[in-house]
SEDO-667925 format. One record per residue (C-alpha): x, y, z; residue in three letters. Coordinates in Angstrom, 3 decimals, always signed. Each point is the difference from the previous one (the first is absolute). Example, Ala and Ser with C-alpha at 12.3 -4.5 7.8 and 13.67 -1.06 7.14 Angstrom:
R        x        y        z  aa
R  +12.300   -4.500   +7.800 Ala
R   +1.370   +3.440   -0.660 Ser
This chain:
R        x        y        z  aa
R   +4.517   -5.762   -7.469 Unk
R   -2.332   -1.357   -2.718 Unk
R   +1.704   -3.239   +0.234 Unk
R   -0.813   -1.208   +3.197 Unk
R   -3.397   -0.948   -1.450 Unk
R   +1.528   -2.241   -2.778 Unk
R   +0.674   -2.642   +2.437 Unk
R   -3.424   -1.871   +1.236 Unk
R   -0.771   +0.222   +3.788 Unk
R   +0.192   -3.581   +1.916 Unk
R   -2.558   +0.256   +3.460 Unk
R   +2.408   -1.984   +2.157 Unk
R   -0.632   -0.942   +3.369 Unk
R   +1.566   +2.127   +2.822 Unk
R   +1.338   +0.201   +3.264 Unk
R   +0.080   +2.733   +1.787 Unk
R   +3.235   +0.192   +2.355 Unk
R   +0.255   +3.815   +0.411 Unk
R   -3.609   +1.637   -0.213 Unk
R   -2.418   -2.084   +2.439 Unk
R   -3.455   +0.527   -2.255 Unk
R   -2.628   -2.260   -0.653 Unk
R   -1.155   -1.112   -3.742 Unk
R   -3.338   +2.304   -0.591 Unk
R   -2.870   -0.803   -2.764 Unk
R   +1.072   +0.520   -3.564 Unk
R   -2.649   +2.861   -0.357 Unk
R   -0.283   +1.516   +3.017 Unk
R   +3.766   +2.554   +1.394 Unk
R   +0.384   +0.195   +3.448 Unk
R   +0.536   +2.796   +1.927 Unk
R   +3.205   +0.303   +1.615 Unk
R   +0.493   -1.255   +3.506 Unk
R   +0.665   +1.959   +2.864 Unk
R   +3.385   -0.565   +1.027 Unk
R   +2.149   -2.823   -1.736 Unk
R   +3.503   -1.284   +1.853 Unk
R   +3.312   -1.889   -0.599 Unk
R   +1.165   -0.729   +2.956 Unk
R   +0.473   +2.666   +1.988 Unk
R   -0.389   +2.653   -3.036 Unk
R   -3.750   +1.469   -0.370 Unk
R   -1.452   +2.374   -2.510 Unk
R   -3.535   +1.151   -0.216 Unk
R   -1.928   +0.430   -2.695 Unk
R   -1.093   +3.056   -0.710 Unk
R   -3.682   +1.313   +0.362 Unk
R   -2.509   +1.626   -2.796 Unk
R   +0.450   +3.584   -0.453 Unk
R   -1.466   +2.511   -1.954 Unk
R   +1.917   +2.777   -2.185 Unk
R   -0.640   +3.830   -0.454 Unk
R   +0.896   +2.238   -3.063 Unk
R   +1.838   -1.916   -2.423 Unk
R   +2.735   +1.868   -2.416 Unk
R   -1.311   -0.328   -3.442 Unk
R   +2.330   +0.843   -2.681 Unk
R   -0.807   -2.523   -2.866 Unk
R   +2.359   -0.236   -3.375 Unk
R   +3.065   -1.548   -1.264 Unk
R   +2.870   -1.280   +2.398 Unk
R   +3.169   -1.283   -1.669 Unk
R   +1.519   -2.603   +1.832 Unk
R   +3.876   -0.269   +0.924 Unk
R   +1.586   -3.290   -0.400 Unk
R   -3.278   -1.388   +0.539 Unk
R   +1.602   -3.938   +0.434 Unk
R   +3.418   +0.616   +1.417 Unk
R   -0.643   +3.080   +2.870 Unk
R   +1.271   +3.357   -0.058 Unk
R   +3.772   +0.042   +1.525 Unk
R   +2.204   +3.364   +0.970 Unk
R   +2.303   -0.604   -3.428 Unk
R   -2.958   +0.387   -2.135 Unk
R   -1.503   +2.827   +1.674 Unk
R   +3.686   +1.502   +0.379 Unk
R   +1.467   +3.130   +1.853 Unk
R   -0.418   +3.402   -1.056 Unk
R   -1.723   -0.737   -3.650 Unk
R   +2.174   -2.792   -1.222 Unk
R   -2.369   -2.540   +0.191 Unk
R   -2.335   -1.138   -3.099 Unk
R   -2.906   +0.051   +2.679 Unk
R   +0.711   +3.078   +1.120 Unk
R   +0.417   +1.810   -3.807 Unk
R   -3.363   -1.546   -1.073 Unk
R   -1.603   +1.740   +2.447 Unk
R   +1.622   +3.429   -0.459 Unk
R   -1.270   -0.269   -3.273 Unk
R   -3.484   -0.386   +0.792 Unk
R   -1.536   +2.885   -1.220 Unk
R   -3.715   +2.444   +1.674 Unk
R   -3.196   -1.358   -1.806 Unk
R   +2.026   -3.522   -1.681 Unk
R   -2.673   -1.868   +1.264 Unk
R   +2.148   -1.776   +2.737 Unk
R   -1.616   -0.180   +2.993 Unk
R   +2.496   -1.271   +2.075 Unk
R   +2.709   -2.736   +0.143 Unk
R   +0.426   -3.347   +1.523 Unk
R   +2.533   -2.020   +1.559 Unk
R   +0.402   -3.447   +1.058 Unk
R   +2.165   -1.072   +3.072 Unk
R   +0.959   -2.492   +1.432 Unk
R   -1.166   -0.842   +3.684 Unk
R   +3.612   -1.102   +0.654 Unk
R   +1.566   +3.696   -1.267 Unk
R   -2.432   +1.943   +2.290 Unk
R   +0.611   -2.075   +3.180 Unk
R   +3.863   -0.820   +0.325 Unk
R   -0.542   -1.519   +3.171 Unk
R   +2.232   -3.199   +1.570 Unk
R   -1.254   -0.373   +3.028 Unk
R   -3.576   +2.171   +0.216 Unk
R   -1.524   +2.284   -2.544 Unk
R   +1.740   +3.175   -1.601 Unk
R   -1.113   +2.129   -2.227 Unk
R   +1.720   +1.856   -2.401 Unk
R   -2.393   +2.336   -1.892 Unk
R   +3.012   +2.279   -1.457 Unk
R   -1.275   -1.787   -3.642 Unk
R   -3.394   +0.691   +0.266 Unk
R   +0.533   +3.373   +1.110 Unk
R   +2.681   +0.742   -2.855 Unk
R   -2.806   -1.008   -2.654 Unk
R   -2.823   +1.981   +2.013 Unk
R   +2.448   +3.026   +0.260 Unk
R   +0.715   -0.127   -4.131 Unk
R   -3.255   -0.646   -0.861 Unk
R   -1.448   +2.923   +2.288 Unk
R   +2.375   +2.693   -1.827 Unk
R   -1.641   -0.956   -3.257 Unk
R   -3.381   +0.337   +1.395 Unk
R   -0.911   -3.716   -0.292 Unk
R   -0.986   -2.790   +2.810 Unk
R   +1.298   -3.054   +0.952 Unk
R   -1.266   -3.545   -0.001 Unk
R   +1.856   -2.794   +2.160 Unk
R   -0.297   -3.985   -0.331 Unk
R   +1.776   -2.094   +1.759 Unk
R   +1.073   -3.334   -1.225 Unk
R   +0.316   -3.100   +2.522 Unk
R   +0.738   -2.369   -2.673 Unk
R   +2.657   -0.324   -2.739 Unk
R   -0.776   -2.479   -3.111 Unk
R   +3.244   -0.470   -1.829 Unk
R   +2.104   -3.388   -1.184 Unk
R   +1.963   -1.685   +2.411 Unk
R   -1.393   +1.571   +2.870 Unk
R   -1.236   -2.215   +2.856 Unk
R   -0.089   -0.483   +3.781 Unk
R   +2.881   -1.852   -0.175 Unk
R   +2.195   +1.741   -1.740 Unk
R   -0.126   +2.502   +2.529 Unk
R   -1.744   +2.897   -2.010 Unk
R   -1.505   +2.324   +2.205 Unk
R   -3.494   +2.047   -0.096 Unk
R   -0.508   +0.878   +3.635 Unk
R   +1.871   +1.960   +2.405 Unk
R   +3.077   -1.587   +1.300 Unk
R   -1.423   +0.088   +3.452 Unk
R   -2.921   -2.542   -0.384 Unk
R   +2.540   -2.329   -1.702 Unk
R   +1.900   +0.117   +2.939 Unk
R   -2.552   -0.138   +2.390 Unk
R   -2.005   -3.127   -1.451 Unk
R   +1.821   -1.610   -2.910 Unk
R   -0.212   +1.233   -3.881 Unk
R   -2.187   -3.277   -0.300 Unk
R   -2.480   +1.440   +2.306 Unk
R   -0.474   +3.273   -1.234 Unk
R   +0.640   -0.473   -3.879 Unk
R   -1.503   -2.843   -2.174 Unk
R   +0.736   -0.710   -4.211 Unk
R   -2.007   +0.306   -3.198 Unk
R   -0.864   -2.690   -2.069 Unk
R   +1.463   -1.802   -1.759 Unk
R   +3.871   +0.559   +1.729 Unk
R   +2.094   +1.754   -0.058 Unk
R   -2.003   +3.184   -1.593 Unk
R   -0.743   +2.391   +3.402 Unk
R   -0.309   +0.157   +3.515 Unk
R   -2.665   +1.998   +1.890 Unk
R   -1.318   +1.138   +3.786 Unk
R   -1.691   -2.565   +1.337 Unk
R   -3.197   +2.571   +0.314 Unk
R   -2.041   -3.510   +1.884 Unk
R   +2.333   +0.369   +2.478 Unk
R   -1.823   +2.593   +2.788 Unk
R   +3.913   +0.871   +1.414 Unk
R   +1.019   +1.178   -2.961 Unk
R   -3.334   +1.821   -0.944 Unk
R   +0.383   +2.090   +2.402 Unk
R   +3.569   +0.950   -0.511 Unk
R   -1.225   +1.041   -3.556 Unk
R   -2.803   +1.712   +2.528 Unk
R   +2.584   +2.162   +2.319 Unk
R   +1.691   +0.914   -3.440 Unk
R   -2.798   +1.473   -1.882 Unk
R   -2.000   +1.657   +3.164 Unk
R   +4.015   +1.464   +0.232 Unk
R   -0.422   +1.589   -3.741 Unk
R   -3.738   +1.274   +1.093 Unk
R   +1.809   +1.354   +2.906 Unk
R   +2.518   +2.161   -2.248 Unk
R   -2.147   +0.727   -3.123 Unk
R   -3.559   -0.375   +0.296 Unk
R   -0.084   +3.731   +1.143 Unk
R   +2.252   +1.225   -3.311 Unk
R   -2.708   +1.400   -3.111 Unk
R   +2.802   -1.554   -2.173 Unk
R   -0.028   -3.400   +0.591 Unk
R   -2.772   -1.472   -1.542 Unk
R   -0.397   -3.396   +1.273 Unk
R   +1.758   -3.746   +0.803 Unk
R   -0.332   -3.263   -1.997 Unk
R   +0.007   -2.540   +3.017 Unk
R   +1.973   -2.845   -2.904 Unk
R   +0.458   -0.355   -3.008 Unk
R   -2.510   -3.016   -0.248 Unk
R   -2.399   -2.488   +1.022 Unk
R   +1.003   -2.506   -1.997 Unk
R   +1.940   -2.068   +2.027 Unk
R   +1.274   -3.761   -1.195 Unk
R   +1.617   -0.924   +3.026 Unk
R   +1.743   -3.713   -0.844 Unk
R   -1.933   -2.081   +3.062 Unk
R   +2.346   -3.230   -0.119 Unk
R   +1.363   -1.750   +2.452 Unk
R   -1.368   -1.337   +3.315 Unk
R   +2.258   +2.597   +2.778 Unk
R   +0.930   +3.567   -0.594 Unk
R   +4.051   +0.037   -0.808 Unk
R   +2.078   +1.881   -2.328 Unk
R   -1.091   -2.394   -2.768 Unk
R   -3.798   -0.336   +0.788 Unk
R   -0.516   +3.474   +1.109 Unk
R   -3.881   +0.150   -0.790 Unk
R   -0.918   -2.822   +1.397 Unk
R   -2.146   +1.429   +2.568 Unk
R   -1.457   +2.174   -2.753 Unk
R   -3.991   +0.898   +1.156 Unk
R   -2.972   +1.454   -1.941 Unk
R   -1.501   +0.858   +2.630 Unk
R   +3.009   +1.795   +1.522 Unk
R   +0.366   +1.761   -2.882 Unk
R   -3.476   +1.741   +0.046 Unk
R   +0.287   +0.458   +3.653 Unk
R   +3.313   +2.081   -0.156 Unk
R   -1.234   +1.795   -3.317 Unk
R   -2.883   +1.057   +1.502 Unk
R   +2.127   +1.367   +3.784 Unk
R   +2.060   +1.688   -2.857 Unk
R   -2.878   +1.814   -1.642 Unk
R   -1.421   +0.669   +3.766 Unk
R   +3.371   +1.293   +1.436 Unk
R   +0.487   +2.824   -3.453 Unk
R   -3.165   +1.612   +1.389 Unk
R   +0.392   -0.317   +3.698 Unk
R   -1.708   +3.335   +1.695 Unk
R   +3.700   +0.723   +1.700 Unk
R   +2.404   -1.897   -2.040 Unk
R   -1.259   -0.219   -3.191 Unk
R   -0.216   +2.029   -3.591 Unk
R   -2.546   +2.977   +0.568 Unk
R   +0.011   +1.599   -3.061 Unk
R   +2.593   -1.781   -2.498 Unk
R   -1.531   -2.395   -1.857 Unk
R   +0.578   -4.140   +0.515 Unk
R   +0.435   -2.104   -2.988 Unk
R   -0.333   -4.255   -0.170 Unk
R   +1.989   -0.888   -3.067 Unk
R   -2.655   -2.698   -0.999 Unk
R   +0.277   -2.447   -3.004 Unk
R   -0.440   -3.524   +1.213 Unk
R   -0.417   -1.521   +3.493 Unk
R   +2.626   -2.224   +1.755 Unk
R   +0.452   -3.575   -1.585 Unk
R   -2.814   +0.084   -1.997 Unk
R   -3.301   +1.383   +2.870 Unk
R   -1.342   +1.733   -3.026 Unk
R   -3.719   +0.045   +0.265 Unk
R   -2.709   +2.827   -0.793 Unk
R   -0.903   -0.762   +3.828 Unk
R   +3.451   +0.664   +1.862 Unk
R   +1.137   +2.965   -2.688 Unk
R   -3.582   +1.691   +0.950 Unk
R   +1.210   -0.199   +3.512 Unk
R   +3.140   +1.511   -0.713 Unk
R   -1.932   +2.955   -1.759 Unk
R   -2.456   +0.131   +2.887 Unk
R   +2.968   +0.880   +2.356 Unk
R   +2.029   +2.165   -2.821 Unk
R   -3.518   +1.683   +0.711 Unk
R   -0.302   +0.542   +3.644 Unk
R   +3.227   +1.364   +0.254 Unk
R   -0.235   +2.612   -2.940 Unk
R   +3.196   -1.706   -1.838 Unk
R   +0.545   -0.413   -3.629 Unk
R   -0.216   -3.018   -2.025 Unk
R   +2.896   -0.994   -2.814 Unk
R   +3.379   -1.521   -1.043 Unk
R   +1.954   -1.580   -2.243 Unk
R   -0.494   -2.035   -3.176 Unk
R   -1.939   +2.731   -2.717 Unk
R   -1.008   -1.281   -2.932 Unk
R   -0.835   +1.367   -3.825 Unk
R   -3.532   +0.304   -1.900 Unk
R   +0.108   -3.040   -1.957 Unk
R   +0.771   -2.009   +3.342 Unk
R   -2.811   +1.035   +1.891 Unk
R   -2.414   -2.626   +1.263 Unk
R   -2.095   -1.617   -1.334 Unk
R   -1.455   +2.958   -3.106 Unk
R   +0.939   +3.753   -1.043 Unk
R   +0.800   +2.462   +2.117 Unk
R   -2.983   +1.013   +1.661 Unk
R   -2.555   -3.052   -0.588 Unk
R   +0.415   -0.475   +3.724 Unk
R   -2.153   -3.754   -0.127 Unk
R   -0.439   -2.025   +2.939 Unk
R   +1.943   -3.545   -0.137 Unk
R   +0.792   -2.563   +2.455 Unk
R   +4.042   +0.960   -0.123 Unk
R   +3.273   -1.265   -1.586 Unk
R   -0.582   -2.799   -2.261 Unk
R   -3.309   +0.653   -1.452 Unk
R   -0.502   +0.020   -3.756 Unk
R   +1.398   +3.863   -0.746 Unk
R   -1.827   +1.822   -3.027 Unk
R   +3.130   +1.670   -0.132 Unk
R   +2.187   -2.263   -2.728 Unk
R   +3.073   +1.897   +0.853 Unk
R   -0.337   -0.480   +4.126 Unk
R   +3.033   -1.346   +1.742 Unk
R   -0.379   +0.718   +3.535 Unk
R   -2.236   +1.222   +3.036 Unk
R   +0.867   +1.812   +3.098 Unk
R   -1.726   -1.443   +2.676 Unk
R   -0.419   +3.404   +2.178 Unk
R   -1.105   +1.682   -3.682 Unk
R   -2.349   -2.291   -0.193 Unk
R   -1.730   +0.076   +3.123 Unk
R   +0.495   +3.934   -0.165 Unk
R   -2.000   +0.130   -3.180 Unk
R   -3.385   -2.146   +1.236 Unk
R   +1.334   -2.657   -3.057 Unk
R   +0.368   -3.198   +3.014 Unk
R   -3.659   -1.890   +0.401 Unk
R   -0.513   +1.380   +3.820 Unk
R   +1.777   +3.316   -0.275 Unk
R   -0.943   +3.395   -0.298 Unk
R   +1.490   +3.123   -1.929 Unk
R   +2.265   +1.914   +2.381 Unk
R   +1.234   +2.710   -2.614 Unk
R   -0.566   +3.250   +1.565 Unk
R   -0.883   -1.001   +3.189 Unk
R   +3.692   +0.077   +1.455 Unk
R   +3.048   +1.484   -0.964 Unk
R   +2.071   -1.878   -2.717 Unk
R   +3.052   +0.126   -1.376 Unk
R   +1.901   -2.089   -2.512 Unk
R   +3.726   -1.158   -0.183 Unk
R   +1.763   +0.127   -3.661 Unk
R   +2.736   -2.163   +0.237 Unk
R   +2.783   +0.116   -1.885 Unk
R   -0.354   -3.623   -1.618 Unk
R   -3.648   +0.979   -0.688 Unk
R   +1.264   +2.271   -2.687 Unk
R   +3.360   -1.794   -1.380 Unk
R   +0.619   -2.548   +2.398 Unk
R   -0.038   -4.045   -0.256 Unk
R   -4.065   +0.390   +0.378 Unk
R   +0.046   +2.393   -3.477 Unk
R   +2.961   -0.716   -2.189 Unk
R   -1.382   -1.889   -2.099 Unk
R   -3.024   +2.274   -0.751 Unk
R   +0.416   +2.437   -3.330 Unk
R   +0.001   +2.869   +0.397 Unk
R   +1.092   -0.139   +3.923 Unk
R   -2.832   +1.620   +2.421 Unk
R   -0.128   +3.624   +0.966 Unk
R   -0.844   +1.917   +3.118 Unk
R   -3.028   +0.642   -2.372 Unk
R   -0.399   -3.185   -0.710 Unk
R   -0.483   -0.806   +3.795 Unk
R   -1.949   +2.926   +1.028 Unk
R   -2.715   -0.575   -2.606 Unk
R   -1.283   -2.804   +2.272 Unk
R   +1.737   +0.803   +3.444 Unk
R   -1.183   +4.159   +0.037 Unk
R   -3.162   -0.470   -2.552 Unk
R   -1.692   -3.182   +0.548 Unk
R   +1.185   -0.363   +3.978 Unk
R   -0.008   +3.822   +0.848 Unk
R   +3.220   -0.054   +1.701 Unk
R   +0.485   +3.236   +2.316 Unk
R   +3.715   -0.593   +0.550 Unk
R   +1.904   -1.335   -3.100 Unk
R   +3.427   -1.408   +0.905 Unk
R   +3.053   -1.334   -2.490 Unk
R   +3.415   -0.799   -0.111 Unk
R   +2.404   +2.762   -1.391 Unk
R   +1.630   -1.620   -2.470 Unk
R   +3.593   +1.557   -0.534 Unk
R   +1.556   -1.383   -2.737 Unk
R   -0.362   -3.314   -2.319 Unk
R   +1.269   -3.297   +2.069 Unk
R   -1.007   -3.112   -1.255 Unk
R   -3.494   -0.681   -1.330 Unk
R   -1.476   +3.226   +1.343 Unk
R   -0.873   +1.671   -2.885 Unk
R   +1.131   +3.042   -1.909 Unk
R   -0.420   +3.682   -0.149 Unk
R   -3.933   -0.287   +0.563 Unk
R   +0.704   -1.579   +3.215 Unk
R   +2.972   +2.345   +1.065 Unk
R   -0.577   +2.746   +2.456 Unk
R   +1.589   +2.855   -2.080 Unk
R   -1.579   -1.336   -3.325 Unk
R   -3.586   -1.768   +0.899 Unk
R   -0.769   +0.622   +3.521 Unk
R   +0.624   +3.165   +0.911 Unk
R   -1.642   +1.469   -3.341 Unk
R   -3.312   -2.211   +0.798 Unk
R   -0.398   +0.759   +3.530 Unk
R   -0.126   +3.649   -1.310 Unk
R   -2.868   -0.335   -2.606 Unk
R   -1.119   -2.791   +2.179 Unk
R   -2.960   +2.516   +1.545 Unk
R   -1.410   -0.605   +3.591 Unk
R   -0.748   -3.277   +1.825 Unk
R   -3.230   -0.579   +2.128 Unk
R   -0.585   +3.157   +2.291 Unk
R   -3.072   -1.696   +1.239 Unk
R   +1.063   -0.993   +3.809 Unk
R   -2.336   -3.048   +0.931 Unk
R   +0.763   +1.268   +3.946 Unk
R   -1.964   +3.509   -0.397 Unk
């Protein structure tokens, strides 16, 4: 959520208990190693790959319950479900490419003691979706960012079966500041590559299927993981918290989606990019990022969308170069910048502009158009709103938001409902970018 960036990033010190890497030069990623062990548990990191023919069907995705996962109840049996009805209404020619869904990595593999999957959710959305004539996007969430939720309390993100096997401590760490949301610990190579096994499992099932579109590997980079404490307990879960890890393991992730016998062939891979890890943000380690989004034909994008008047630092479309965040802004109404926008859009001294050269595709969250980021704004952003920077001035190809189903709270009224402002706007909304940067 947009929040997580409210709260400033502290570089703390680490030490690294569970994944056995060395610190590497601030500017410079490594590569990941061959073969990293615990113990007696291994995993090897998978090797570069290339991809072949790529499915290509750009447009509009509504999201389901983009924060809190898709679940059986809202999807519902036979058509009693709210999920379920929205998509029997979808209509031939609305404009709605497909739909997406976030899951949970803990509702996909039920697991105690070793992985297993249960993909009867997935395939319930791919099946409805399919009899409509529309495709299917999945991301799956490793993280959960709500109050009261820590480590210690006992809430859970992972499978039951690494918690079991290693201690919730070791596989799970907190957001700052605590108790707001636990995570994966994505440094840690052990549990990398269970995340591995479980999406090379989905590539297995679906990659094949001309209706399902593509993965999300999470819904983020951002990732304030609270780093106090000097041993890893219950209480001081991140203390062996590791930059370095954490570009190592991202970058077996990326590697492992486009493995020649394993991986995605032709769905498409997105990184859910906004900001780096506790505060890496730099034009040099985002332009690696990109370079490897690159190699392996993925697409760039992800939360936190912002309006016209909150574009930085000028108008829509002045595209000047700057040295980043905290510059003087020309732009007297700026209030914030989004670090992988910015490096995205050439506008960070040592960056270049990457629109157009990879896939991209933008999250609308629900509190970017109602939420705590936007209530206070009059009148409250639209999809419109959004898209007049995310699909004109970035050239989004995929264009992904949160249905919203009814008024709750802050977020908005009938121009941000589904049956009263979205649904109406993605149907005069007109095409996206159906220029594919991998042709």
């Amino acid at each position: 959520m947009a929040l997580r960036r409210q709260f400033g990033w502290v570089i703390a010190a680490a030490v690294l208990s569970i994944s056995a890497v060395q610190a590497a030069d601030s500017t410079k990623r490594p590569s990941p190693p061959p073969k990293i062990c615990i113990g007696t548990d291994c995993v090897s990191s998978p090797q570069t790959s290339s991809t072949g023919s790529l499915k290509f069907h750009p447009g509009i995705y509504p999201y389901f319950n983009y924060a809190g996962g898709v679940n059986t109840s809202r999807f519902g049996n036979g058509s009693d479900g709210k999920d379920q009805q929205l998509i029997n209404s979808l209509k031939s020619g609305d404009n709605v490419e497909g739909i997406a869904i976030a899951i949970y990595w803990r509702t996909i593999d039920n697991g105690t003691s070793g992985p297993n999957y249960d993909w009867s959710l997935i395939d319930a959305y791919l099946a409805a979706v399919k009899r409509v004539g529309k495709r299917l996007w999945v991301r799956v969430h490793d993280g959960q960012i709500t109050a009261n939720a820590s480590v210690a309390s006992g809430r859970k993100v992972v499978p039951d079966w690494l918690i079991n096997k290693y201690g919730i401590q070791n596989v799970e760490a907190d957001y700052i500041p605590k108790p707001r949301g636990v995570v994966a610990k994505r440094y840690n190579p052990v549990v990398t590559q269970a995340y591995i096994n479980l999406l090379q499992a989905m590539a297995a099932r679906y990659d094949s299927d001309p209706s399902f579109e593509g993965v999300t590997m999470f819904e983020e980079t951002a990732f304030g993981i609270e780093t106090g404490g000097t041993s890893v307990t219950v209480d001081t879960p991140g203390a062996d918290y590791s930059e370095t890890g954490m570009f190592q393991q991202l970058y077996a992730l990326m590697a492992a989606m486009r493995d020649p016998n394993k991986g995605f062939k032709t769905s498409n891979v997105q990184m859910a990019g906004n900001y780096l890890f506790r505060g890496s943000d730099s034009a040099a380690k985002w332009t690696d990022v990109f370079n490897h989004v690159a190699q392996y034909k993925m697409m760039l994008g992800g939360p936190d969308s912002w309006i016209e008047s909150w574009t930085y630092p000028q108008a829509v479309g002045a595209d000047p170069v700057t040295s980043g965040p905290g510059t003087t802004a020309t732009n007297t109404q700026y209030r914030r910048a989004l670090a992988a926008d910015e490096v995205m859009r050439g506008w960070w001294s040592g960056s270049s502009n990457w629109r157009g050269k990879v896939l991209f595709g933008p999250d609308v969250e629900a509190t970017d158009f109602g939420g705590y980021i936007t209530r206070n704004l009059n009148p409250i952003p639209t999809l419109a709103d959004i898209w007049a920077v995310r699909g004109k001035l970035d050239r989004a190809h995929y264009f992904f938001f949160d249905i919203n189903y009814a008024p709750t709270g802050n977020y908005g009224g009938a121009a941000q409902q589904w049956a009263t402002g979205q649904y109406p706007w993605v149907k005069s909304a007109g095409p996206t970018n159906t220029t594919n940067p991998y042709q």
